[in-house]
Residue frames relative to the residue before (quaternion, step in Angstrom):
aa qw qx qy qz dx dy dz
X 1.0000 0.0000 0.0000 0.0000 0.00 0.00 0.00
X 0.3262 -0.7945 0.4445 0.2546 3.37 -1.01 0.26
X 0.6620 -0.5331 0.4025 0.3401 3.22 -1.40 1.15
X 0.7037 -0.5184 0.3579 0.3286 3.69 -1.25 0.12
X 0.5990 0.5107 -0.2577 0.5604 2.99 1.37 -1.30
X 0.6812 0.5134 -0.2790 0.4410 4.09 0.43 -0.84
X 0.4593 0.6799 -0.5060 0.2661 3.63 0.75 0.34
X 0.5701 -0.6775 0.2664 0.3808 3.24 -0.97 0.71
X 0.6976 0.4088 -0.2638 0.5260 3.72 0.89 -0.62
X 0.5505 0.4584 -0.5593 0.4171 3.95 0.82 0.31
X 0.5429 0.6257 -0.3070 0.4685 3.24 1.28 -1.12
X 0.7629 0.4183 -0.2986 0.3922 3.55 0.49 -0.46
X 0.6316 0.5238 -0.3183 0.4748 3.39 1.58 -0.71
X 0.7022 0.5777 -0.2391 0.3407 2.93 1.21 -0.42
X 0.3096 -0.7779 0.3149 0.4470 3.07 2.28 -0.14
X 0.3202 0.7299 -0.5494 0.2505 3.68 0.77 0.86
X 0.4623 -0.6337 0.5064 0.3581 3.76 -1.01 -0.20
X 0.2617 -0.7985 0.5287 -0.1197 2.95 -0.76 1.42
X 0.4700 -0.6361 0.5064 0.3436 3.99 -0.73 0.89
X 0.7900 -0.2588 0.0287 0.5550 3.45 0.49 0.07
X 0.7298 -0.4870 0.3506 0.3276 3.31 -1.66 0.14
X 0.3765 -0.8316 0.3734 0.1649 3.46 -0.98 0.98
X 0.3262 -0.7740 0.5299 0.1169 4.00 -0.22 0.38
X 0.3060 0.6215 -0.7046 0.1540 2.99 -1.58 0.88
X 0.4842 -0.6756 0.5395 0.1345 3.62 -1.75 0.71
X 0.0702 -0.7863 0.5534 0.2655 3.32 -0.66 0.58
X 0.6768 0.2385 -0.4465 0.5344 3.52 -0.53 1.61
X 0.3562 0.7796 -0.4624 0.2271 3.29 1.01 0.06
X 0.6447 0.3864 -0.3457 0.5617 3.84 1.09 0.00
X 0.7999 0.4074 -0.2925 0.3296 3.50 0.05 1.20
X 0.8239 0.4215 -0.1431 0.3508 3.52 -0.22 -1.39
X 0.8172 0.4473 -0.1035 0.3484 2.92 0.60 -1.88
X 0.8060 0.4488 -0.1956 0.3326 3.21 1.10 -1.17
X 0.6395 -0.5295 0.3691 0.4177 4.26 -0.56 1.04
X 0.6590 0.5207 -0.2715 0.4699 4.18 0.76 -0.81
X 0.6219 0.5730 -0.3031 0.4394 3.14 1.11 -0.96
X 0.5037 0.6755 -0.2465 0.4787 3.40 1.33 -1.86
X 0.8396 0.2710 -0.2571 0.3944 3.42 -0.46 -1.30
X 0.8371 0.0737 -0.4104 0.3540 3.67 0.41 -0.06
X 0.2080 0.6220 -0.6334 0.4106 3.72 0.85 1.21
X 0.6772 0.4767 -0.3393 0.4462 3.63 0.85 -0.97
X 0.6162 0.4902 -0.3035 0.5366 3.99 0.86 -0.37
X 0.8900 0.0533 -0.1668 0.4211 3.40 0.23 -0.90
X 0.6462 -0.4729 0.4862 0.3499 3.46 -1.49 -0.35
X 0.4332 -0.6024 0.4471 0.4996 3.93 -0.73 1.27
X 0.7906 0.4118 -0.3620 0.2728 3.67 -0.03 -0.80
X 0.4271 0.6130 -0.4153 0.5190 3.73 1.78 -0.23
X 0.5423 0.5418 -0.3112 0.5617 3.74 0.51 -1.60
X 0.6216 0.6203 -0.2803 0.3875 4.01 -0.08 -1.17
X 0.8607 0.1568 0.0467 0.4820 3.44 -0.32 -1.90
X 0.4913 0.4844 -0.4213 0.5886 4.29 1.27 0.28
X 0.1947 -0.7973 0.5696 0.0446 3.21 -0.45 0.84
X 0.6221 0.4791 -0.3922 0.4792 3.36 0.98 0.20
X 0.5474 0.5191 -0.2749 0.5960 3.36 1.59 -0.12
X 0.5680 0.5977 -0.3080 0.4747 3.59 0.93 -0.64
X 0.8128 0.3341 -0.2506 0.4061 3.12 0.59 -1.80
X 0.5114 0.7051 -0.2760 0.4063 3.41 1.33 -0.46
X 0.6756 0.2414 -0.2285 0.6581 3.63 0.63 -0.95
X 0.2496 0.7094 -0.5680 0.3344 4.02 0.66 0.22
X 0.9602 0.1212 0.0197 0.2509 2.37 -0.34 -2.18
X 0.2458 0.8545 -0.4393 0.1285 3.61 1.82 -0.18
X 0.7872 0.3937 -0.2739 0.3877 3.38 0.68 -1.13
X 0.4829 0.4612 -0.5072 0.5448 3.97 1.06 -0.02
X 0.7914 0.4007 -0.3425 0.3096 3.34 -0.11 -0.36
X 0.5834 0.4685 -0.1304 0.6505 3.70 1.47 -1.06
X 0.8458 0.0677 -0.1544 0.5061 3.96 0.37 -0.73
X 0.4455 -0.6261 0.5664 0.2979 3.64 0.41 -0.02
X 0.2465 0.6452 -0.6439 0.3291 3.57 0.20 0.84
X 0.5999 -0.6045 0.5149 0.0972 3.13 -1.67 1.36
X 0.7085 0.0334 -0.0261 0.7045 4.03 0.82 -0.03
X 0.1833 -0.7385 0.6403 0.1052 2.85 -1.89 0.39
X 0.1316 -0.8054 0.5443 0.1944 3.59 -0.23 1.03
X 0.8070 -0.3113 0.2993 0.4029 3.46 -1.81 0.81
X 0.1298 -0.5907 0.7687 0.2083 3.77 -1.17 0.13
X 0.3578 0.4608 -0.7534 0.3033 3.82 -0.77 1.70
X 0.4915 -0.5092 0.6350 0.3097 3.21 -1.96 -0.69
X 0.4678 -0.4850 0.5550 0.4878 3.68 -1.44 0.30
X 0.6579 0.5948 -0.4153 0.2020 3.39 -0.16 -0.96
X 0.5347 0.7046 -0.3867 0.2610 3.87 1.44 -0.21
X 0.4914 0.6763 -0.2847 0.4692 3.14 1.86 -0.40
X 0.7747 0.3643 -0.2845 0.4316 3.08 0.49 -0.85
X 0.4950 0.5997 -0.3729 0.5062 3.62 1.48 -0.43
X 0.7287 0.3874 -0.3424 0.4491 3.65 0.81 -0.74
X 0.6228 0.5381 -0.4236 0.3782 3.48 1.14 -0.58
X 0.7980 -0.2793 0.3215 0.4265 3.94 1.03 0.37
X 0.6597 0.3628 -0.3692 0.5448 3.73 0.97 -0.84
X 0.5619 -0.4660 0.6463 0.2221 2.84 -2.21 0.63
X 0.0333 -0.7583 0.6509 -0.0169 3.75 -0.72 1.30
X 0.1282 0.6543 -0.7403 -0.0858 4.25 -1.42 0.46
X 0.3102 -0.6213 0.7180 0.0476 2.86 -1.32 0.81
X 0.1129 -0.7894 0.6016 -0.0466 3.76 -0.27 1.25
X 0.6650 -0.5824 0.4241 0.1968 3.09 -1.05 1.34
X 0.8820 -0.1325 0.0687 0.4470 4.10 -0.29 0.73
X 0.4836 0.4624 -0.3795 0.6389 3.11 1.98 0.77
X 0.5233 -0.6103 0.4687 0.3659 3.80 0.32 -0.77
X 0.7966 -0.2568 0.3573 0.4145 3.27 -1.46 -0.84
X 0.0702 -0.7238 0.6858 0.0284 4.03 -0.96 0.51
X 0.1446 0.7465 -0.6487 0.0300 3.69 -0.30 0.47
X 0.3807 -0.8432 0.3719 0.0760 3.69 0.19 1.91
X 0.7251 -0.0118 -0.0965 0.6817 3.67 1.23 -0.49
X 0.3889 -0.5880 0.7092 0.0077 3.41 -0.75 2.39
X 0.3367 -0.5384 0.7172 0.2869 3.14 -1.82 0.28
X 0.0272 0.7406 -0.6667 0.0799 3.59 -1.48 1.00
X 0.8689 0.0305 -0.2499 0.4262 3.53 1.12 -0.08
X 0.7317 -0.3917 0.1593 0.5346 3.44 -0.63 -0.14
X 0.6519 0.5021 -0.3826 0.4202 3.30 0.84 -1.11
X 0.7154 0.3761 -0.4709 0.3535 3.82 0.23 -0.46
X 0.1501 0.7498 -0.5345 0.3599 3.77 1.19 0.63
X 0.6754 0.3867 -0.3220 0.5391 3.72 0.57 -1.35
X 0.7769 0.3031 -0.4687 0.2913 3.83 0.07 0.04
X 0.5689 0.3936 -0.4509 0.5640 4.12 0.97 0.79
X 0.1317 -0.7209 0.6804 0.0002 2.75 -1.49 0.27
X 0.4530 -0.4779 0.6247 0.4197 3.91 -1.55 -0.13
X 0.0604 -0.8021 0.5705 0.1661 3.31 -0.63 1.04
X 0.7084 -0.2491 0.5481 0.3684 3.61 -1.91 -0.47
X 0.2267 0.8035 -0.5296 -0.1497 3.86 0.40 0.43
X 0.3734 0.6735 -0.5890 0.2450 3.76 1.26 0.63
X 0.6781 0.5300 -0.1494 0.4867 3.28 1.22 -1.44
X 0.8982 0.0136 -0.2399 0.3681 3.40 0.53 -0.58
X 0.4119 0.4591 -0.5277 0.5840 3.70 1.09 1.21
X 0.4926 0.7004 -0.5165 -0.0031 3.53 0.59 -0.47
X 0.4292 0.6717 -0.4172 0.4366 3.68 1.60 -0.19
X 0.7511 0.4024 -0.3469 0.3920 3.32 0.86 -0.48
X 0.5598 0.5445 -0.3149 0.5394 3.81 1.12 -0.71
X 0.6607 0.5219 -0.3632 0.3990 3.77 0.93 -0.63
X 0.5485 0.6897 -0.2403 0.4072 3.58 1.71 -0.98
X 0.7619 0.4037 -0.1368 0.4877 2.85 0.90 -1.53
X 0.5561 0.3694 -0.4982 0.5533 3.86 0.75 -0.10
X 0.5679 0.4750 -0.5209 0.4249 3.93 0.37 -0.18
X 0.7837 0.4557 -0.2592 0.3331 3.80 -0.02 -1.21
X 0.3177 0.6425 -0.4742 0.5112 3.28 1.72 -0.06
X 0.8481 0.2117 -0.2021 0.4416 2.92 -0.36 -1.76
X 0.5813 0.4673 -0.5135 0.4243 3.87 0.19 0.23
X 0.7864 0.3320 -0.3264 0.4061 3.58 0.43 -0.52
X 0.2739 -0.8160 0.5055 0.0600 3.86 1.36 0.31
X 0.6358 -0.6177 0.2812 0.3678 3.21 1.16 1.31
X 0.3790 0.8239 -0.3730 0.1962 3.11 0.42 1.14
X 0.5230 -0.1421 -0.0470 0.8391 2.94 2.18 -0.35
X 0.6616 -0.5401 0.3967 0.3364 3.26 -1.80 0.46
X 0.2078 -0.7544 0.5958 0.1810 3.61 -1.21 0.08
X 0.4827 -0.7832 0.3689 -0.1322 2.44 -1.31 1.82
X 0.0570 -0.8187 0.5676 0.0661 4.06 0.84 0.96
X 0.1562 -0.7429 0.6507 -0.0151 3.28 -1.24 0.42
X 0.2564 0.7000 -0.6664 0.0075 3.67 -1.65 0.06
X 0.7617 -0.4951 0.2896 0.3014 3.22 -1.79 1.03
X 0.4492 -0.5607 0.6155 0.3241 3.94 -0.77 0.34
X 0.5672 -0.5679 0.4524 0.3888 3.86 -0.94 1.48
X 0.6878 0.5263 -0.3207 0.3834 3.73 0.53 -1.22
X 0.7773 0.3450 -0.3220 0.4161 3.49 0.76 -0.63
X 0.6999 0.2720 -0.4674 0.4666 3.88 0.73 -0.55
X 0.4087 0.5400 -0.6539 0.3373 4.00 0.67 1.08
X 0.3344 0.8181 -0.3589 0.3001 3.17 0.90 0.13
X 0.7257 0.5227 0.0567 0.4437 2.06 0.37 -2.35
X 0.6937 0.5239 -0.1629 0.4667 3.45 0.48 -1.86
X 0.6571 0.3226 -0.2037 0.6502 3.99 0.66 -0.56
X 0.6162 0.5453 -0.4411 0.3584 3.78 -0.30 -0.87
X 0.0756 0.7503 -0.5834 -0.3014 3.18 0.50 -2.31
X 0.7940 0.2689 -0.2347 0.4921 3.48 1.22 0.87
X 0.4131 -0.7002 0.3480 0.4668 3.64 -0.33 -0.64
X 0.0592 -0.8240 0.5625 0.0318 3.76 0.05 0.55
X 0.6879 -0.5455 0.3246 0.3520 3.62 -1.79 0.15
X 0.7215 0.4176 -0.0047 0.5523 2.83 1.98 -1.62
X 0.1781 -0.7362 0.6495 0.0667 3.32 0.78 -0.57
X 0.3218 0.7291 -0.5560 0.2360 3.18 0.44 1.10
X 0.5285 0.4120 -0.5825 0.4600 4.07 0.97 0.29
X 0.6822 0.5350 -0.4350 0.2431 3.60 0.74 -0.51
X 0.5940 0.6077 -0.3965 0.3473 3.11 1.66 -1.33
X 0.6570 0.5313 -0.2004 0.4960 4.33 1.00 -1.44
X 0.5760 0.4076 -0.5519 0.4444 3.44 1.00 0.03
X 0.6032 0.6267 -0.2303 0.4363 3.65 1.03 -0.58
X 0.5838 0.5801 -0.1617 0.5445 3.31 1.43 -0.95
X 0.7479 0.4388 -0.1246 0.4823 3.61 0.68 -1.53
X 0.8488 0.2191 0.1042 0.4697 3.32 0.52 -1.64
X 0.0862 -0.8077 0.5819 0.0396 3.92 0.97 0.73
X 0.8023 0.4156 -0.2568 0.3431 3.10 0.00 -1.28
X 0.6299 0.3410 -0.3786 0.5862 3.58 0.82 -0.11
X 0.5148 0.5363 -0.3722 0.5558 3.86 0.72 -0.08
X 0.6614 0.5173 -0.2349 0.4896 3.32 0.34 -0.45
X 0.7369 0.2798 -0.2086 0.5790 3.47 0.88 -1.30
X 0.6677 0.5664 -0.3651 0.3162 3.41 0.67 -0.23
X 0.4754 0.5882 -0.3263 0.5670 3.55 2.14 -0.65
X 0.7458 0.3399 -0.3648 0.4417 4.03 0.52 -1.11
X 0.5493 0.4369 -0.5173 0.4897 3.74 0.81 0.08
X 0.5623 0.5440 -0.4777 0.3995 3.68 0.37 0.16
X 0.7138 0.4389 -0.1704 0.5185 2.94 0.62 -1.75
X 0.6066 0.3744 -0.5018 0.4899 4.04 -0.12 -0.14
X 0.8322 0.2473 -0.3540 0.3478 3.65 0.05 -0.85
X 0.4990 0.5805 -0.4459 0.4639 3.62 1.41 0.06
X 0.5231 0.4796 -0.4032 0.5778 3.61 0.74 -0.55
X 0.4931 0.7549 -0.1687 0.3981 3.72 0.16 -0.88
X 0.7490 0.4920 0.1564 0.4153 2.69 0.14 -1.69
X 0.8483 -0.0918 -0.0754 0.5160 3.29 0.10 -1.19
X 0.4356 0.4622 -0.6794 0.3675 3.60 0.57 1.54
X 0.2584 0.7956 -0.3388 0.4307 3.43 1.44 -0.34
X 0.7647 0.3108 -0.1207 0.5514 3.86 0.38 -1.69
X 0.5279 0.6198 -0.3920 0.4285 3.92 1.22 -1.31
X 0.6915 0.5049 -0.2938 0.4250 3.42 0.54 -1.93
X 0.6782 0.4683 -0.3109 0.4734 3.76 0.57 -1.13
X 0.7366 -0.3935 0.3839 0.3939 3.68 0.00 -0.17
X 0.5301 0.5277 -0.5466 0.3765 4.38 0.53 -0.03
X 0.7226 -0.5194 0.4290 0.1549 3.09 -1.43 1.08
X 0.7513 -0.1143 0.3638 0.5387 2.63 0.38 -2.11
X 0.2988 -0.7759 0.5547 -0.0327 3.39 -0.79 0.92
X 0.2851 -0.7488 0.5885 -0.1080 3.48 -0.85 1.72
X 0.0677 -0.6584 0.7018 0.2635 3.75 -0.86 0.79
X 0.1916 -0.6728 0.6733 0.2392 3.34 -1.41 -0.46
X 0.1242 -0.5535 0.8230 0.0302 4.08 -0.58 1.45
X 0.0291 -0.7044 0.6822 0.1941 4.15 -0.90 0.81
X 0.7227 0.4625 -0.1991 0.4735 3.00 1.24 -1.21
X 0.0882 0.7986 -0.5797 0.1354 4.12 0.95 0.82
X 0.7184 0.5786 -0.2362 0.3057 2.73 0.40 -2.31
X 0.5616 0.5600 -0.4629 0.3958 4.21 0.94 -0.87
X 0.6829 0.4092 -0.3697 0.4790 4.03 0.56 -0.84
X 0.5931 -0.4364 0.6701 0.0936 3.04 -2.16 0.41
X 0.4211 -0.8020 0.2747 0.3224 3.19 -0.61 1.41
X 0.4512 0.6990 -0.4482 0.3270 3.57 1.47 0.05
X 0.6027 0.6806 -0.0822 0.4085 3.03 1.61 -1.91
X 0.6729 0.5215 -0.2286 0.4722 3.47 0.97 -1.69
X 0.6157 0.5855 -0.2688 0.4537 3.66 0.87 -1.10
X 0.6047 0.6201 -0.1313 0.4824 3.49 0.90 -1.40
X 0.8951 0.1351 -0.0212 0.4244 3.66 0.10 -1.45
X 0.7373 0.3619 -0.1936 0.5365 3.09 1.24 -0.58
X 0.7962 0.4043 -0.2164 0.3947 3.53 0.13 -1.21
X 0.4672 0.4572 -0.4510 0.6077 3.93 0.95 -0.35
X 0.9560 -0.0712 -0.2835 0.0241 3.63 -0.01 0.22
X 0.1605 0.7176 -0.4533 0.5038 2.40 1.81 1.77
X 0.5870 0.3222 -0.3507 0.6546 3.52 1.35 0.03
X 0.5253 0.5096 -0.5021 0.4607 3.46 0.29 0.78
X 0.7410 0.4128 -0.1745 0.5001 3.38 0.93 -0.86
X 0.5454 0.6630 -0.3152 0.4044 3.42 1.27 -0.65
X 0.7742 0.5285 -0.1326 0.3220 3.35 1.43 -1.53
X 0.6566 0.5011 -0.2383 0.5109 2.96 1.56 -0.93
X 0.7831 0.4510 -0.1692 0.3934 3.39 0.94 -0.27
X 0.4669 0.7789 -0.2936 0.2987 2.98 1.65 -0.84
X 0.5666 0.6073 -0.1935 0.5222 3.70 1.39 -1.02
X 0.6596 0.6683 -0.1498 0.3096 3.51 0.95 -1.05
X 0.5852 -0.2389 0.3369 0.6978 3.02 0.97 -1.96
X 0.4630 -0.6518 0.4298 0.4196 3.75 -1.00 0.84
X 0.2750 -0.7641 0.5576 0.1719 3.51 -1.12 0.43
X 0.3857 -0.7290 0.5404 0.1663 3.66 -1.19 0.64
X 0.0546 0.7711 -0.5894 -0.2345 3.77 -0.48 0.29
X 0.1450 -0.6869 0.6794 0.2133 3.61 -1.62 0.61
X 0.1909 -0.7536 0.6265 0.0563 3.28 -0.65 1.10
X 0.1386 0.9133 -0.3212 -0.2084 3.97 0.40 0.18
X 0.5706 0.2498 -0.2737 0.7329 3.49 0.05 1.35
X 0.5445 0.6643 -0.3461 0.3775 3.78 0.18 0.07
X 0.0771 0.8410 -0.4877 0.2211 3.57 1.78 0.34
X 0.8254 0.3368 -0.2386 0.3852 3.59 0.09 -1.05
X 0.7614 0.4257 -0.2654 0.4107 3.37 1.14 0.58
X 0.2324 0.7827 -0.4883 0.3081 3.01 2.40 0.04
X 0.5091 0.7217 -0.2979 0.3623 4.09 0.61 -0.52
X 0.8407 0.0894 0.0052 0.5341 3.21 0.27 -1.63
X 0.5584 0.3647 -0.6140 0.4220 3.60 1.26 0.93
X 0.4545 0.6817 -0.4457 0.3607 3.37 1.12 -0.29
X 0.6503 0.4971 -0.2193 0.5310 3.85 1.05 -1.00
X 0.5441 0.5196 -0.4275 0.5012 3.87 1.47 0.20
X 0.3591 -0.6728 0.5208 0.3836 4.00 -1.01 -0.15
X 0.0241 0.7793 -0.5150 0.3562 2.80 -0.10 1.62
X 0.1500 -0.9182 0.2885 0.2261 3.09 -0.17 0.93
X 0.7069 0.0681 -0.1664 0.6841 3.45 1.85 -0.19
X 0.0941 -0.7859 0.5996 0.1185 3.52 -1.14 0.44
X 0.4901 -0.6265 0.6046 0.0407 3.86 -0.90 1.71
X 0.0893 0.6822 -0.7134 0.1331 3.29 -0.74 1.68
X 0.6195 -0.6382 0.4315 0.1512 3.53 -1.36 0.69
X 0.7087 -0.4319 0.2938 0.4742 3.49 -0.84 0.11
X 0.6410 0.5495 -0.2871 0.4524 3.81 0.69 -1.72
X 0.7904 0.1653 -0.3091 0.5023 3.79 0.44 0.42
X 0.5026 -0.6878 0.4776 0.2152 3.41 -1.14 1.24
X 0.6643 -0.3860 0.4220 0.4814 4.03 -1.11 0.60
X 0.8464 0.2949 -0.3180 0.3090 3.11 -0.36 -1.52
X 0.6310 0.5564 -0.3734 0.3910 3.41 0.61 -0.66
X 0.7360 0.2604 -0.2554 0.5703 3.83 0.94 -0.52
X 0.3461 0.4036 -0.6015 0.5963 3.24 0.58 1.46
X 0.8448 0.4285 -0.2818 0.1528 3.26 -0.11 -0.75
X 0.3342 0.7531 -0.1760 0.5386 2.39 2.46 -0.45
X 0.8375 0.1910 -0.0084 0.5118 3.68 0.46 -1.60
X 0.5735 -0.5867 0.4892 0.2958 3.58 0.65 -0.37
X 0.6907 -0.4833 0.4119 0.3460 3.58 -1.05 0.47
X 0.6575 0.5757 -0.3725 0.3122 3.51 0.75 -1.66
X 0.8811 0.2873 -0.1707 0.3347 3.65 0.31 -1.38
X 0.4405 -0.7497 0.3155 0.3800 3.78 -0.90 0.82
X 0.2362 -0.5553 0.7241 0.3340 4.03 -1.11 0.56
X 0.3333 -0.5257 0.7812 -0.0474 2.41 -2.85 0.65
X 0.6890 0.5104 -0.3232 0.4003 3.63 -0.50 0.94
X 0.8560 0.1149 -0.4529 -0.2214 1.93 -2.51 -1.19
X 0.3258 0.8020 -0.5007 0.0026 3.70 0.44 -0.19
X 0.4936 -0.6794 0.4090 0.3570 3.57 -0.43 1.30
X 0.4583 -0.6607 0.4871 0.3407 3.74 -0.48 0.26
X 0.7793 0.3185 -0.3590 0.4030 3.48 0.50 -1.03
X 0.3873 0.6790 -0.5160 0.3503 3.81 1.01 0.03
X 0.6794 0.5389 -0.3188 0.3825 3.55 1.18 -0.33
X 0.4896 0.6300 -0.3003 0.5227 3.23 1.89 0.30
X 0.3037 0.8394 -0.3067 0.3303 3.56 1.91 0.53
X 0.3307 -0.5489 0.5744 0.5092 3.20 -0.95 -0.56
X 0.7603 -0.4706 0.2654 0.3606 3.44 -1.32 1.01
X 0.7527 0.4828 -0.2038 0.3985 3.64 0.97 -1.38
X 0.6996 0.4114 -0.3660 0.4554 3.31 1.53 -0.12
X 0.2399 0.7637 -0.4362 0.4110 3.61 1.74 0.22
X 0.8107 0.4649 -0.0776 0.3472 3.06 0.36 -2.09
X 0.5694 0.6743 -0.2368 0.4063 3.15 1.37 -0.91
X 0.7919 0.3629 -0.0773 0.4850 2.95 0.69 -1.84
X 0.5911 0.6231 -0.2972 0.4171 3.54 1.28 -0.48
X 0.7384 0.3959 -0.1797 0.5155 3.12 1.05 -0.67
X 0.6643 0.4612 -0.3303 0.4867 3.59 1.42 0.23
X 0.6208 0.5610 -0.2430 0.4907 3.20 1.83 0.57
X 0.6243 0.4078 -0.3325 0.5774 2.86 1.94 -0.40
X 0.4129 0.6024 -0.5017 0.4636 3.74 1.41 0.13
X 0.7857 0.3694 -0.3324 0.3685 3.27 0.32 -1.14
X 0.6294 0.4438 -0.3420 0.5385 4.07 0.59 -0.44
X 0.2347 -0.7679 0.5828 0.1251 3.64 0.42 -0.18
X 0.6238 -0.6061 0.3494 0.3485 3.53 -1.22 1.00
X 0.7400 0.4321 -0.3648 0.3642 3.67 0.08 -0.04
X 0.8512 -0.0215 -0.1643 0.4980 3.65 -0.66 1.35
X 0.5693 0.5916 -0.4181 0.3887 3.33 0.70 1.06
X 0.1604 -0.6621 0.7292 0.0641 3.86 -0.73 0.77
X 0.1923 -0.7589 0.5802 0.2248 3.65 -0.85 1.29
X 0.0303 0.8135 -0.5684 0.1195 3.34 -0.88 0.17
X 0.4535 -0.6687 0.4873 0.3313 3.50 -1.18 0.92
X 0.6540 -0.5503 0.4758 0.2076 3.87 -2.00 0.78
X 0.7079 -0.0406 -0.1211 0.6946 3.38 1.39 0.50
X 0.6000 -0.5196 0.3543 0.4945 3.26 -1.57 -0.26
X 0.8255 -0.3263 0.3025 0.3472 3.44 -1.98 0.42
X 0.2671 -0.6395 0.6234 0.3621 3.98 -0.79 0.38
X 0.4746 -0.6658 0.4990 0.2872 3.31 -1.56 0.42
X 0.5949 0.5222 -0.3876 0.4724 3.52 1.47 0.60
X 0.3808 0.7246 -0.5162 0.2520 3.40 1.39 0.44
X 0.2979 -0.7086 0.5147 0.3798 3.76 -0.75 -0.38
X 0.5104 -0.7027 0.2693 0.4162 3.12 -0.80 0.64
X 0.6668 0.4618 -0.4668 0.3523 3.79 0.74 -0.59
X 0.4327 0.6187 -0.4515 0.4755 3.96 1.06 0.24
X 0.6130 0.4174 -0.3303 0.5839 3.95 1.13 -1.02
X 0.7785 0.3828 -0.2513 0.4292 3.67 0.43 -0.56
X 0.4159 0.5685 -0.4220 0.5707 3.73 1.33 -0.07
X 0.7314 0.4275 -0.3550 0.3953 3.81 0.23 -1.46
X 0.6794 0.5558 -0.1421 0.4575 3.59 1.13 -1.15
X 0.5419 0.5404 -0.4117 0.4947 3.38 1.08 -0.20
X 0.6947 0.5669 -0.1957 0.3972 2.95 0.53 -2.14
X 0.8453 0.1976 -0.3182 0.3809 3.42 0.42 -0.73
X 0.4897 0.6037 -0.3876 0.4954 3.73 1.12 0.41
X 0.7890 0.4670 -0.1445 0.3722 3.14 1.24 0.06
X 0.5199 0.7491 -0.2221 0.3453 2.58 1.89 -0.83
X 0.0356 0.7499 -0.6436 -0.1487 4.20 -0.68 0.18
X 0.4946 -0.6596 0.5645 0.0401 2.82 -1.38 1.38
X 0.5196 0.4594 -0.3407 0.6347 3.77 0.91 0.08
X 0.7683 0.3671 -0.2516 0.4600 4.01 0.38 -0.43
X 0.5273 0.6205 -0.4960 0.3017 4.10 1.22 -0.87
């Protein structure tokens, strides 16, 4: 068995050499897969969430059902804000509803920096479970929203394409923007040493909603404090940013210590190399709905992505998270193909 340190995707974050290229899904612990289904139908997303035997459970389905190199927590970003004090639902094929958004100053007095031992502790309790369920079998993967995206959320009070009350609350009212990004960032920082301390490998923000800012803007609201988090943690466990849509900044996160950074389909390998340099590892790009192929064009196309990223410093992975209309031998085709693949034979 391998040692913790000897997994394939630390080994990669770490820019070691690796027998071949490692693989994981982001969303891969949920939607897509028929197990998932049957106890989504029993419980509630936020029950499923805070039961940590349910967590660790819908964790690990997909190592065991897809053969994925890591497994990443089975929560939502959106618990943060639920601990900071808002009311969060998460509605079944509708999304998120967060009934009172913050929009002025006065509703300031109803968040707070919370205690996230006490009130994430459902989540830190999960993750010492999936340890011992996964008996070191692949690493485990903690995760939480980028401050910029669950402002979003936190202002919106919903999910939208544009986010455009969140984008003018930022526009109008900086200075409460501003404070509303470092209350992210303290309890995100928080937070994910919280999961480190409990037993996650490695730890993934997610900015989904990057790609909405301007690269002046992105740099400004988002990235000043994703390099806040990066720093304090960075010593801890290596950390992964997805920035999605965020291309014009693949640069100056690359110039953070990070150890890997998740780029989407809309930008070609070579070009995000060139962007970051050789030194740090990428993660991605495979378009998710391409996985709605026929199998032979999976393989095809899979294997002309792992040509182009080449085997050193790369974790393949899909440009967003998994649709929940994939099938499952199409999730296990992509995962084959690239567990199989030999770079000495393409």
């Amino acid at each position: 068995m391998e040692t913790a340190n000897n997994h394939l995707l630390l080994k990669a974050l770490k820019g070691e050499e690796t027998n071949r290229v490692p693989v994981w899904m982001m969303r891969q612990a949920g939607r897509y897969l028929p197990e998932y289904i049957k106890i989504r139908e029993k419980y509630g997303f936020f029950e499923r969430c805070q039961t940590p035997e349910l967590a660790a459970e819908i964790t690990i389905q997909p190592v065991d059902i897809i053969g994925v190199d890591a497994a990443i927590l089975f929560s939502d970003i959106l618990v943060v804000p639920q601990a900071m004090g808002l009311e969060v639902q998460l509605i079944e094929s509708k999304g998120p509803y967060l009934p009172n958004p913050i929009r002025i100053e006065k509703d300031f007095s109803r968040i707070h920096i919370p205690n996230v031992q006490e009130k994430l502790s459902y989540v830190t309790d999960a993750i010492k479970l999936i340890k011992t369920n996964l008996n070191n079998r692949v690493p485990l993967i903690g995760f939480a929203g980028a401050p910029w995206t669950l402002l979003c959320y936190m202002v919106q009070g919903s999910g939208s394409k544009t986010f455009d009350t969140a984008k003018a609350f930022c526009y109008q009212q900086p200075e409460l923007a501003h404070r509303l990004l470092q209350m992210i960032t303290d309890t995100t920082i928080d937070y994910l040493t919280a999961q480190i301390e409990a037993g996650a490998d490695t730890v993934q923000l997610f900015d989904s909603w990057g790609g909405l800012l301007s690269k002046a803007d992105f740099e400004m609201f988002s990235l000043k404090y994703i390099s806040q988090i990066v720093e304090k943690i960075k010593d801890k466990a290596p950390t992964i940013i997805f920035a999605k849509g965020a291309w014009h900044s693949l640069t100056e996160m690359s110039k953070l210590e990070a150890a890997g950074l998740g780029i989407d389909w809309c930008i070609t390998p070579e070009k995000a190399r060139e962007f970051v340099g050789e030194r740090i590892c990428l993660q991605g790009n495979f378009d998710p709905a391409k996985l709605l192929a026929p199998i032979p064009i999976i393989e095809r196309e899979t294997k002309e992505m792992l040509r182009a990223f080449g085997k050193k410093n790369y974790i393949a992975n899909l440009g967003h998270g998994i649709l929940p209309n994939v099938p499952v031998d199409h999730a296990k085709a992509f995962v084959n193909t690239i567990k199989e693949f030999d770079f000495q034979n393409c």
